[in-house]
N, C-alpha and C positions, 0 to 999 in steps of 0.2 A: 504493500500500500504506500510505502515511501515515495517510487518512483512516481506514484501518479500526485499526488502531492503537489507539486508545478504546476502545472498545467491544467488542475482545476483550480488553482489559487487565481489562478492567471486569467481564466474564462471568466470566475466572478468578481475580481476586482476590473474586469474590464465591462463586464454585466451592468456595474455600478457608474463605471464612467461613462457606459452610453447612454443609461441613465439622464445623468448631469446636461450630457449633450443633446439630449432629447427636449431636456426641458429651456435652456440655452437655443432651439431650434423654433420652441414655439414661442417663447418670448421677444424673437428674432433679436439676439444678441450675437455680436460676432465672433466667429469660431464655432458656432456650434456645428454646421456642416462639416468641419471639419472633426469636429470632435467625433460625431456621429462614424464618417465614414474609416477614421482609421479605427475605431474602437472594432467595426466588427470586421475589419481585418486582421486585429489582435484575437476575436473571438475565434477567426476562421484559424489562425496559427494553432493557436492553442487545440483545439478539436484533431485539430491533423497531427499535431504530437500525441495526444491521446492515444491516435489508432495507431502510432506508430510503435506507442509503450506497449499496447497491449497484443499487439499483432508479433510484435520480436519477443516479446512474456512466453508466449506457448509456442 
């Protein structure tokens, strides 16, 4: 359970910051676009390490 430890830490503190940038999107403050769009590029990393932990695991 160690190894996966990252990489979900990683999904929900980014969960959270898109979050922020959600809300930063509809208040139309600037940066949120951007917040938005790297956060779930952070989400998509993280998921892809995931199956990479658990795929090289077994």
């Amino acid at each position: 359970m160690g190894n996966f430890r990252y990489p979900i830490v990683l999904f929900l503190t980014s969960f959270v910051v898109l979050a922020i940038g959600l809300v930063f999107k509809i208040m139309h403050r600037p940066g949120g676009q951007l917040i938005t769009g790297s956060m779930f590029m952070v989400q998509a990393v993280s998921i892809v390490w995931l199956i990479v932990l658990l795929v090289r695991k077994r």
